[in-house]
N, C-alpha and C positions, 0 to 999 in steps of 0.2 A: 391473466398471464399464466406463463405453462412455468410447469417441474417438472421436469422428467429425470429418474432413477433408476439410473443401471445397477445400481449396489447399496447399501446403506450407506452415509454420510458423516457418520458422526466424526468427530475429530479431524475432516475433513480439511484440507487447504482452498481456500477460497480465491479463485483465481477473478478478478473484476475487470470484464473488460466492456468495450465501450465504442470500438473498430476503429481508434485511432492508431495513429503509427505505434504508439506501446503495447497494441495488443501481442502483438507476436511475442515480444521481450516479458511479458506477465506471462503468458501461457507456458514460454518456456524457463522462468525463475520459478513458477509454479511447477511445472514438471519432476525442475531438479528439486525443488523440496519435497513433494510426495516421495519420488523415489526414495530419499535417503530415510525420510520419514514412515516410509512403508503404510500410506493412509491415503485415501481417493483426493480425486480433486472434484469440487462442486464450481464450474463455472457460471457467473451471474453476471447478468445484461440488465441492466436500470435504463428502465423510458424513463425517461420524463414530465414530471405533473401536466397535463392538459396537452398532452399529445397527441393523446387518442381522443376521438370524435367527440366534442361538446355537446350540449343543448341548444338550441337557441334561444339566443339573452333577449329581452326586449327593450331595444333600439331609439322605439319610438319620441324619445325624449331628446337624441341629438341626432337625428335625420330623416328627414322629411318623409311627410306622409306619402307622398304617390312613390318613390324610390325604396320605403324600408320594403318592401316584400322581394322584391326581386335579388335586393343586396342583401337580405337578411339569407334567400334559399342561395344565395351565391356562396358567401360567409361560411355555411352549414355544409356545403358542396367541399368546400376545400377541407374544411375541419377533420371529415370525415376521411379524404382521400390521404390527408397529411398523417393523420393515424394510423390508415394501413397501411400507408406507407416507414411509418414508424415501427410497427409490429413485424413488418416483413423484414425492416433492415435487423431488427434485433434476433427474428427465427435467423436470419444468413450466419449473424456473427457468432452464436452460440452453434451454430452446426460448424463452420470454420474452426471455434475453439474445440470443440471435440475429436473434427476429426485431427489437430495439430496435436493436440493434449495424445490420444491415444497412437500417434505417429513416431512421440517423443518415448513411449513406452509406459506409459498412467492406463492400467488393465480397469482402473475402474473411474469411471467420469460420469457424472450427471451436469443438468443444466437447468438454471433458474433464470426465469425472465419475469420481473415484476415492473413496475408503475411508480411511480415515487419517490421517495429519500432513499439514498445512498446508504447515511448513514444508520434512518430509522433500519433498515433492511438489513443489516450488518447489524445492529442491537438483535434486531427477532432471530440471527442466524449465529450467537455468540455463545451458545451451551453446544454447537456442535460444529464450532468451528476451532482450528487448532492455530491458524498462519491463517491472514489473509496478505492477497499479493496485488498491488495495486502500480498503475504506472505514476511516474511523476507528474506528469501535466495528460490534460483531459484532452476529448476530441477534440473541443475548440480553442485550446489555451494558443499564448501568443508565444513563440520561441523567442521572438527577439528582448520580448520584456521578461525572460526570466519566471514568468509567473507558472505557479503552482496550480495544480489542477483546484477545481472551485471549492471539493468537496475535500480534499485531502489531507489537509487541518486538522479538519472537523472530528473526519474519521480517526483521524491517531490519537487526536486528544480523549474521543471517547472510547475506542477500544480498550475492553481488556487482556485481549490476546497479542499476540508480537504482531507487526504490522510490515511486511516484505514494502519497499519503495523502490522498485525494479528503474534500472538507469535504461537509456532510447535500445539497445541491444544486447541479448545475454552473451553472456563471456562466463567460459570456465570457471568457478570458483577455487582456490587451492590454495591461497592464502586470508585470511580476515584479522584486522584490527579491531578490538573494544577502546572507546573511548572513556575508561570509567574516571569518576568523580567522587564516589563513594556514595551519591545518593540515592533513594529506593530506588528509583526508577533503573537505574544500571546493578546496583544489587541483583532486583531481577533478573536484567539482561543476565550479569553473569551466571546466576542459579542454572537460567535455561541455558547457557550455554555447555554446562557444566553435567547437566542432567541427560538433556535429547541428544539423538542422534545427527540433527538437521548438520551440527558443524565437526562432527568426532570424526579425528584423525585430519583435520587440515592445520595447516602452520597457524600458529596463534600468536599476535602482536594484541599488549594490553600500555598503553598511554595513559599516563595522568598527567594533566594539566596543573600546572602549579608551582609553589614556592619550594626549591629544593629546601624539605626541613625535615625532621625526625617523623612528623604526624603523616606527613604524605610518603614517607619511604616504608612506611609501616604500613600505609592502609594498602600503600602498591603490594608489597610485596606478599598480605597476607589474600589478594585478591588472585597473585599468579599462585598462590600455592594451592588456593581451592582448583583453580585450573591443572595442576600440575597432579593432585592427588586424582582426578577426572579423567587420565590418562594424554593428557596436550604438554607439549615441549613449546615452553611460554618466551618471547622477548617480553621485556619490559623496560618504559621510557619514561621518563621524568622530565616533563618540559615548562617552561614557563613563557607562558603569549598569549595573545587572544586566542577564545577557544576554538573557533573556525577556523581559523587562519595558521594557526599551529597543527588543527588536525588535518586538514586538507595536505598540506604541505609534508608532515608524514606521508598519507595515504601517497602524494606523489612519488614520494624517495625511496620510497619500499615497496609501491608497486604491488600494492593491496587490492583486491577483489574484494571486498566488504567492508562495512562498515559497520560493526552494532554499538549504538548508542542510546541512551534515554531521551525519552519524548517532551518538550514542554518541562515548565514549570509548574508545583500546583496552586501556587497563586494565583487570584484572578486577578490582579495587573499585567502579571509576567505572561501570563498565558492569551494577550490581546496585544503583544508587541509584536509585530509582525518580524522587526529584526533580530529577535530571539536564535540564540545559537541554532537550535535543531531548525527551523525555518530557514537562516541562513543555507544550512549544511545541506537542505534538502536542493535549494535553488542549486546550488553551483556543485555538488560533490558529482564528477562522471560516475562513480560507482554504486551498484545497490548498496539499499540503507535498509539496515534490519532493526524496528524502532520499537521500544520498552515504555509505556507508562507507568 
């Protein structure tokens, strides 16, 4: 597989596309975050395991002697062609993302195309990656079932870096909601919110879900002050409902362009329920989700 490097990488935003309909929509969420983040973008193309050209297996054990030669160099024939044909669609979509990326104004772009796990490949790229920006469902996911790309889980659950989940088309960003809870995982979110560039100077809505009592009007409100001392002019909401369903319903009424929220639980029960809030939020919210482990 190729890298190629127009500039150094480090810190870089990791644009992951795949040439499905979300490609566009990650290139251009990736775009706008380099820019405000003032840091390149590394876009990376994932073949998939056993795409390119096999060996030949031997056969001979379920079909028949006079037929295995012929179907075996037939077998080998297409393996091979399905690979270059695999290598060739990933050279198109990585030259596509560079020339959109530096279209959108990202002066410094490189491109990775490897073989393999998603996620392995995003662990080897996590000392020099800052954001990665992923779409919601994969090239072959099903729109009508809702369903989440294969790898997309995976990947939030293991990154350590914030994890962009670009909605089907980018749209201006100028307002964002935090869903805080007070637990680490949003702690972080806010820290980074509070620190980087990626969201300074847009309107800032921060939500707690919860029992109007003295504990949660305290952990709100000492959550918008860290925001407010960070230079943001904060709302703050105190709501009590389920947590999907309360946050969406915001996000609708207010007419929010973001979303940052904490990822998963660290439980390993909580973290195999697939109806788990952040899993919910991901299936059904229209707008990008900026997501905290």
């Amino acid at each position: 597989m190729t890298d190629t490097q127009s500039t150094t990488t480090n810190n870089a935003v990791l644009a992951c596309v795949d040439g499905s309909v979300y490609t566009d929509s990650v290139l251009a969420h990736a775009a706008w975050a380099a820019r405000r983040l003032e840091v390149p973008v590394r876009a990376l193309h994932i073949q998939p395991p056993g795409s390119e050209y096999a060996a030949p297996t031997d056969l001979s054990g379920a079909i028949g002697l006079g037929a295995k030669s012929s179907l075996l160099e037939k077998l080998t024939q297409m393996d091979e062609a399905r690979g270059k044909l695999d290598q060739q669609k990933g050279k198109l979509i990585l030259e596509h993302a560079k020339e959109a990326l530096a279209e959108a104004g990202v002066g410094a772009v490189s491109t990775l195309h490897r073989r393999g796990s998603l996620v392995e490949t995003l662990g080897e790229l996590e000392a020099s990656t800052q954001l990665s920006v992923l779409g919601k469902r994969g090239e072959h996911a099903d729109f009508a079932s809702m369903h989440l790309g294969s790898n997309l889980e995976r990947v939030v659950r293991a990154a350590h870096h914030p994890v962009l989940i670009t909605s089907r088309a980018f749209q201006p960003i100028e307002r964002f909601i935090i869903a805080y809870d007070g637990g680490s995982s949003t702690r972080k979110a806010l820290e980074f919110v509070a620190t980087s560039p990626l969201l300074a100077g847009l309107e800032c809505h921060l939500l707690r879900i919860g029992t109007d009592n003295d504990e949660n009007r305290r952990s709100l409100a000492q959550a918008a002050e860290q925001l407010r001392q960070a230079g943001f002019s904060v709302q703050t909401a105190l709501q009590q409902g389920k947590a999907d369903e309360t946050i969406s319903a915001y996000v609708q009424s207010n007419d929010m362009d973001l979303l940052v929220m904490g990822a998963y639980g660290h439980s390993h029960i909580r973290t195999l329920i697939i109806g788990s809030t952040t899993s919910s939020m991901l299936r059904s919210c229209p707008i990008p989700v900026l997501l905290f482990r």
